[in-house]
C-alpha positions in Angstrom: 10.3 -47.7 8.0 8.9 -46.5 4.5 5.7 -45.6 6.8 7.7 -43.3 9.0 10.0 -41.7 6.0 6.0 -41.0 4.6 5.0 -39.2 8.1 8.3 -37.5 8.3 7.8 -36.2 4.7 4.6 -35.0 5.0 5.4 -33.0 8.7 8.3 -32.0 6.4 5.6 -30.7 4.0 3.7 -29.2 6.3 5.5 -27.1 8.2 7.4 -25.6 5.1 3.9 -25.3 4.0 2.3 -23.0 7.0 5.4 -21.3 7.4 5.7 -19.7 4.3 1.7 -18.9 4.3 2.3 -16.9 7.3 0.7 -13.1 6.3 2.9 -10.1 7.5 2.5 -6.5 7.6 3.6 -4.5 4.5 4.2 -1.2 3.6 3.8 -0.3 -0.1 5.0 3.2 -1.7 5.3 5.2 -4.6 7.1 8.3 -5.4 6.5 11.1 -8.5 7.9 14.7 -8.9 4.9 15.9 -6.5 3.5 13.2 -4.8 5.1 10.9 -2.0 2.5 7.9 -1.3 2.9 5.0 0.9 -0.2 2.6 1.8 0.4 -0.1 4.9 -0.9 -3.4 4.8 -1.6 -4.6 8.6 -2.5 -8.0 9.1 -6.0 -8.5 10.8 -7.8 -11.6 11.2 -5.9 -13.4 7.5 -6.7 -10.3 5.8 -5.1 -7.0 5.3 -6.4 -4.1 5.8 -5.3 -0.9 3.7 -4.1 2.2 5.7 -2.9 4.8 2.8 -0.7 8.2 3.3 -0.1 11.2 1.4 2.2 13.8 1.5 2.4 16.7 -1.1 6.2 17.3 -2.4 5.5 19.7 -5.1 6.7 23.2 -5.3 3.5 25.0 -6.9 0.5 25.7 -5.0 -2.5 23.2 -6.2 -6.3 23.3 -5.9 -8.3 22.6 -3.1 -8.7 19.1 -3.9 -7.2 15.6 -4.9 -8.2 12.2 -5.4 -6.3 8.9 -4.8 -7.9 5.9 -6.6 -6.0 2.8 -5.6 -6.5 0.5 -8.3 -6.6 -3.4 -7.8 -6.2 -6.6 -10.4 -9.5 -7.0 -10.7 -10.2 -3.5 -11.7 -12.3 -2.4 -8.4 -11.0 1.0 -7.1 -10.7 2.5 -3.5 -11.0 6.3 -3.6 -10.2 9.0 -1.0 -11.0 12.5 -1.5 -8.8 15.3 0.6 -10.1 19.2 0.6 -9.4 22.6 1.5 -5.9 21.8 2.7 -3.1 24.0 2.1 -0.6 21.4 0.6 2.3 23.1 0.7 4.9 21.7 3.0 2.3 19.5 4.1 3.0 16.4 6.2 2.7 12.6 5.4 -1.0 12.7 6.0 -3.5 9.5 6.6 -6.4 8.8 4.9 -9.5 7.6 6.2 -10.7 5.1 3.5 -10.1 1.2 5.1 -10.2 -1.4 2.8 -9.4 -5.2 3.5 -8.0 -7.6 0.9 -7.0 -10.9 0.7 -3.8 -10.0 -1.0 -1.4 -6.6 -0.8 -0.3 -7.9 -4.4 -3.6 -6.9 -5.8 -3.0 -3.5 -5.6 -1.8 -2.9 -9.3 -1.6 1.1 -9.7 -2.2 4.3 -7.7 -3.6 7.5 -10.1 -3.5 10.5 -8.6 -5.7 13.6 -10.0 -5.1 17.4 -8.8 -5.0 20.8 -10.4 -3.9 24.4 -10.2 -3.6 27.6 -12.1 -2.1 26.0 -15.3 -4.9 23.1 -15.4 -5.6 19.6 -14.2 -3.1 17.0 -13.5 -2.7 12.7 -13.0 0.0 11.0 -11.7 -0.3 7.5 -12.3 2.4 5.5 -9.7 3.5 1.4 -9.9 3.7 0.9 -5.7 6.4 -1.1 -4.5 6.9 -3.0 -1.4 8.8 -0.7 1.0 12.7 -1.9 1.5 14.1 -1.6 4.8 17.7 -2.3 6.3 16.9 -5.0 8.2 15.0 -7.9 6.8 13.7 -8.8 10.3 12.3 -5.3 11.1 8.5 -5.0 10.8 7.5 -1.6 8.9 6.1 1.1 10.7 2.8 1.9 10.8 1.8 5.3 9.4 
């Protein structure tokens, strides 16, 4: 009898175990006065792979380009570079960089750096995960 309370405890174990280990997509964002950010996190093979947007909210014009670090625990950065767009009005826009982590919760800050007429600028943004309605819906993908 103890033998099969044992068994039962340990299924028990394990399939609280691999059900809360189970990866899901996640969609990270962070807001300033000019910058509307949101990076998704899409499961592939255990791993996530990074898929940031960008959309300009500002109301001045800006220069011809900006850089997005994202910027991890361990200090490692992912950069993406956009130029000669006119960023006015613009659209959520996707980025080309891919990068795969282990973890989404390694991504510690976002620093954006721009400029325009008056100088250069940083935005430095805490991303958090992306709240929706419904806590069975899956995000969208950008």
């Amino acid at each position: 009898m103890a033998k099969n309370m044992v068994r039962g405890l340990f299924l028990l174990f394990l399939l609280i175990f691999t059900g809360c280990s189970e990866k899901k997509d996640v969609t990270l964002t962070a807001t300033s006065a000019e910058w509307n950010i949101e990076i998704f996190y899409k499961v592939v093979e255990g791993k996530y792979q990074e898929i940031p947007s960008i959309q300009y909210i500002g109301k001045k014009p800006i220069g011809p380009e900006i850089t997005l670090d994202i910027i991890y625990t361990n200090y490692s950065v992912t950069t993406n570079t956009l130029s000669g767009l006119d960023y006015l009005g613009m659209e959520m826009k996707k980025l080309k960089t891919r990068t795969v982590l282990k973890d989404w919760k390694d991504v510690e800050t976002i620093k954006i750096t721009w400029n325009n007429a008056e100088g250069n600028f940083e935005d430095t943004l805490i991303p958090k995960p992306k709240q929706t309605g419904n806590s069975n819906q899956k995000p969208t993908p950008l």
